[in-house]
N, C-alpha and C positions, 0 to 999 in steps of 0.2 A: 354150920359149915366150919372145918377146919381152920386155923388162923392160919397156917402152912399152906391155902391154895385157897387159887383166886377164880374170881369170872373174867369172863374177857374183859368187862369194863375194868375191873380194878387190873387188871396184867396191864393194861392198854394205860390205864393212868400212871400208875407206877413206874413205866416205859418213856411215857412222855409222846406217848402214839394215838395216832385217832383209832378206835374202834375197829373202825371197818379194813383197817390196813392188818392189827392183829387178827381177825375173822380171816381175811384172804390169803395169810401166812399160814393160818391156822389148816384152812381148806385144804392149800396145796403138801400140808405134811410137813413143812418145815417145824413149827412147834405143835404137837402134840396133844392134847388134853389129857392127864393121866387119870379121869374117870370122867362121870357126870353125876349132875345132882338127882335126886329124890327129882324133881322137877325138867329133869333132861336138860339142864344147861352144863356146859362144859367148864371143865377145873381145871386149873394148871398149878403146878406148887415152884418151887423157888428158882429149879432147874431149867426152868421155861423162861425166868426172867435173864437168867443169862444167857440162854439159846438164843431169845427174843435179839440180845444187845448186838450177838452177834452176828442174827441175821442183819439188825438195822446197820450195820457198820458194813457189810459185804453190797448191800445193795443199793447201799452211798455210795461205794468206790465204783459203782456200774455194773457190777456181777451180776448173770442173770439168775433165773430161777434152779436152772439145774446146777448150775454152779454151786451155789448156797448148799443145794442137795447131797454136793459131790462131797463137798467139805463136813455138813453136820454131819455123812454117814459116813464118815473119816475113807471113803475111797479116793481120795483126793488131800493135800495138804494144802493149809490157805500160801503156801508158798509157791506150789505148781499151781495152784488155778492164777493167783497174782500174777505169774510168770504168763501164763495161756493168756490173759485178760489184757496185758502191758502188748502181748505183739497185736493182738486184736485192737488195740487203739491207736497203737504207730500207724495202724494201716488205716482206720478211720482220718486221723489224723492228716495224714498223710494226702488223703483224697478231700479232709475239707479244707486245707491247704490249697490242694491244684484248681478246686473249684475257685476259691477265692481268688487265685493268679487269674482263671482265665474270666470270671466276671472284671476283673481289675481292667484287664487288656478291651473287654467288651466294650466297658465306661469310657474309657480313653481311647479306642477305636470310633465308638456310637457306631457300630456294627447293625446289621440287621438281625431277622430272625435267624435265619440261613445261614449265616457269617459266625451266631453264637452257635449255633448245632455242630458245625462244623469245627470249630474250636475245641470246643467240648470234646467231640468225637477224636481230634489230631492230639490233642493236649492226653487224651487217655486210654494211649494208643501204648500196648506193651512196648520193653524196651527191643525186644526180638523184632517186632512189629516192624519201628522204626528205625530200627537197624535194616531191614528188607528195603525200605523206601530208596535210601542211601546208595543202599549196594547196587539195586536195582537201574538206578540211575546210573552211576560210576560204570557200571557192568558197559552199560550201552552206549557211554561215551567212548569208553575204548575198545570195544571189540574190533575185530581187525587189525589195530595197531599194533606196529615192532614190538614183541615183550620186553625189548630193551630200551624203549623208547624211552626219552624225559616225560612222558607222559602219563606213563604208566606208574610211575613214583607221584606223581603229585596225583592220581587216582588215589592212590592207597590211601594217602593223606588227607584225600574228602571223605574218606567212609569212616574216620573217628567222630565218632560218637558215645556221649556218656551213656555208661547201663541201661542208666535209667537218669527220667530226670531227678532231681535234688528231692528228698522231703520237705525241703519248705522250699518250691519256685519261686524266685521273682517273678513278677510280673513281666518282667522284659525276656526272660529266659524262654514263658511260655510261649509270650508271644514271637520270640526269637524263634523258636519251634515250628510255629505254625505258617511264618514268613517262612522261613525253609521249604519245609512241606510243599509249600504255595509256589515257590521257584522251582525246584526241582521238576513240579506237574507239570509247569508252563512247554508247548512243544517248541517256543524260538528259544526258548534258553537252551533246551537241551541240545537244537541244532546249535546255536553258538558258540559251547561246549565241544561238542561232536569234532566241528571245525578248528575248532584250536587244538584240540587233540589232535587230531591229524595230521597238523601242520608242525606239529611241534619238534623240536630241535633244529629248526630252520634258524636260531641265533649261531651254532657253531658254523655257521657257512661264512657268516659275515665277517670280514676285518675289522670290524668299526663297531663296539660294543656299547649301547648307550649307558653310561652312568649313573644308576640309579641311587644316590646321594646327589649328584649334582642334579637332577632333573627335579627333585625334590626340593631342593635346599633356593634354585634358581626360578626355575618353573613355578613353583609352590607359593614363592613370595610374588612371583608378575603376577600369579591369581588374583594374592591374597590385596596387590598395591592397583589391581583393576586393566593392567597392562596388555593391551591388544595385541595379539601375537603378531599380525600383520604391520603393526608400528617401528615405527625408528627404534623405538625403545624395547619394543619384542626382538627388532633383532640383534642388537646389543647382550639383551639377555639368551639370545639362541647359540648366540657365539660364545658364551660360556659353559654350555650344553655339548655343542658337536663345533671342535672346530673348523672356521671358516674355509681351511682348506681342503677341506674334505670335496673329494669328487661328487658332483651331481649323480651320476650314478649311483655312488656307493651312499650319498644320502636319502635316494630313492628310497635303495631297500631297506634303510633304517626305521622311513618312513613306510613301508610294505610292513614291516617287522613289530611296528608299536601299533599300526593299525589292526593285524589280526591276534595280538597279545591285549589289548588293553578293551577293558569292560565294565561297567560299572558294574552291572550284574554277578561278574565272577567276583568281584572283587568283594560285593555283599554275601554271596555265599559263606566268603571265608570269614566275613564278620559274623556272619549269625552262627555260624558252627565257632567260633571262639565263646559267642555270648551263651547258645547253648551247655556247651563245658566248662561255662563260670569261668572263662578268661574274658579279659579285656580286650577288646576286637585293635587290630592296628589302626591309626585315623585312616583317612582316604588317601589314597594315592595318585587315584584313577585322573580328578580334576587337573594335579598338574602336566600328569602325560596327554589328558588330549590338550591342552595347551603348549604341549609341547608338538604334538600333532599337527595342530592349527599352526603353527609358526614353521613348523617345516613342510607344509602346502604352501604356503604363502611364500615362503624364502625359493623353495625350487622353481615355482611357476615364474617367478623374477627372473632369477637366473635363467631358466629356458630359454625364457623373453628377451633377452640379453644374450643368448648365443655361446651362456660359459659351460 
């Protein structure tokens, strides 16, 4: 034999490969044999040992078989197949990512079987998809209503939605998603919705506009100091809220006004479409207006009772 060409065992040790990997390169056309022996075994000479290096380096980087192909038969440059192979792995990537997000949220749920399928299925839902869900909702809340309506501006404002979600989800995003998803299907929420829609711009009617710094800054701390809104000291704190000489009437409908405005639920909506779009969701709101709620049931029914 030639000292310029080898058998597969010497290419394969030469290589630094097992055997059977150069035979299966070998099979598929990637390196060649440029004869055989007297004996029908297969020779490669020197050019094989660099073809060889370069298959083994392309299909390190993950390149498949035809790729390798595309490039030794120069219809292809290792610069466009790397480029083909780089978006082919964002996108892998990208989905062992979301799987990762929503096994995260399952752990931390202890979710059942059902609860994962369905995760799975909402978490890998196109962005079209889930832009549908949105609209779909929003659509139904205000159909009917004035096109002028305040209502109709804070619709447009629930149906933002990112593209798509992130290439690398949190785990709270997905499951911010899927908590969404979840709200939106519910049918009391969406009547809840419905109804506050409808009702909406019933604040310009009122003379008496509640404060929403002071309801929070006052309200917010009775929560946070454990303060019974029916107490001496709830209504201390209410009179810094609405003052005291507000007409019973007109604080009726203040209290008609925060009753069909305030929700925890809507309120979480707008937190989870913040946490969806990678904002930071506002804190709660909700806690100190129905405390503020509670303290203006309590305060009018006194008064009634009293005759003012």
């Amino acid at each position: 034999m030639s000292a310029e060409l080898f058998t597969i065992g010497q290419l394969a040790e030469r290589c630094g490969l097992p055997t059977r990997t150069v035979r299966f390169w070998s099979d598929a056309g990637l390196v060649p044999p440029v004869r055989r022996s007297a004996g029908g075994y297969r020779l490669y000479d020197a050019e094989a040992v660099a073809r060889l290096d370069l298959v083994r380096t392309l299909r390190e980087l993950g390149l498949g078989l035809d790729a390798v192909e595309a490039v030794l038969a120069r219809t292809a440059t290792v610069a466009e197949v790397a480029a083909a192979h780089v978006a082919a792995l964002d996108t892998e990537i990208r989905t062992l990512r979301l799987h990762r997000a929503v096994l995260s949220t399952v752990a931390d749920r202890g979710s059942t079987m059902e609860e994962t399928l369905l995760m799975n299925k909402l978490a890998r839902l196109s962005a079209q998809e889930r832009q549908r869900i949105i609209d779909d909702f929003v659509q139904e809340m205000v159909e009917g209503t004035d096109p002028d309506a305040p209502a109709r501006g804070i619709a447009e404002s629930m149906r933002r939605l990112p593209a798509e979600l992130p290439d690398d989800p949190a785990p709270e995003q997905v499951d911010a998603w899927i908590e969404l998803a979840e709200l939106v299907a519910d049918e009391s929420f969406r009547q809840r919705v419905r109804a506050m829609a409808l009702a909406g711009g019933g604040a310009d009617e009122l003379e008496y506009e509640t404060d929403h710094h002071a309801v929070l800054e006052h309200a917010g701390r009775a929560v946070a100091d454990g303060i019974a809104p029916s107490s001496s000291q709830g209504r201390t704190v209410l009179a810094r809220i609405v003052p005291p000489d507000t007409p019973v009437d007109q604080r009726a409908l203040v209290l008609e006004q925060l009753e069909t405005f305030t929700d925890a639920r809507v309120e979480r909506y707008w937190q989870l479409l913040a946490i969806v779009n990678g904002q930071s969701p506002q804190p709660a709101a909700v806690p100190a207006f129905e405390w503020l709620i509670a303290a203006l049931r309590a305060d009018t029914a006194e008064r009634r009772e009293n005759g003012e």
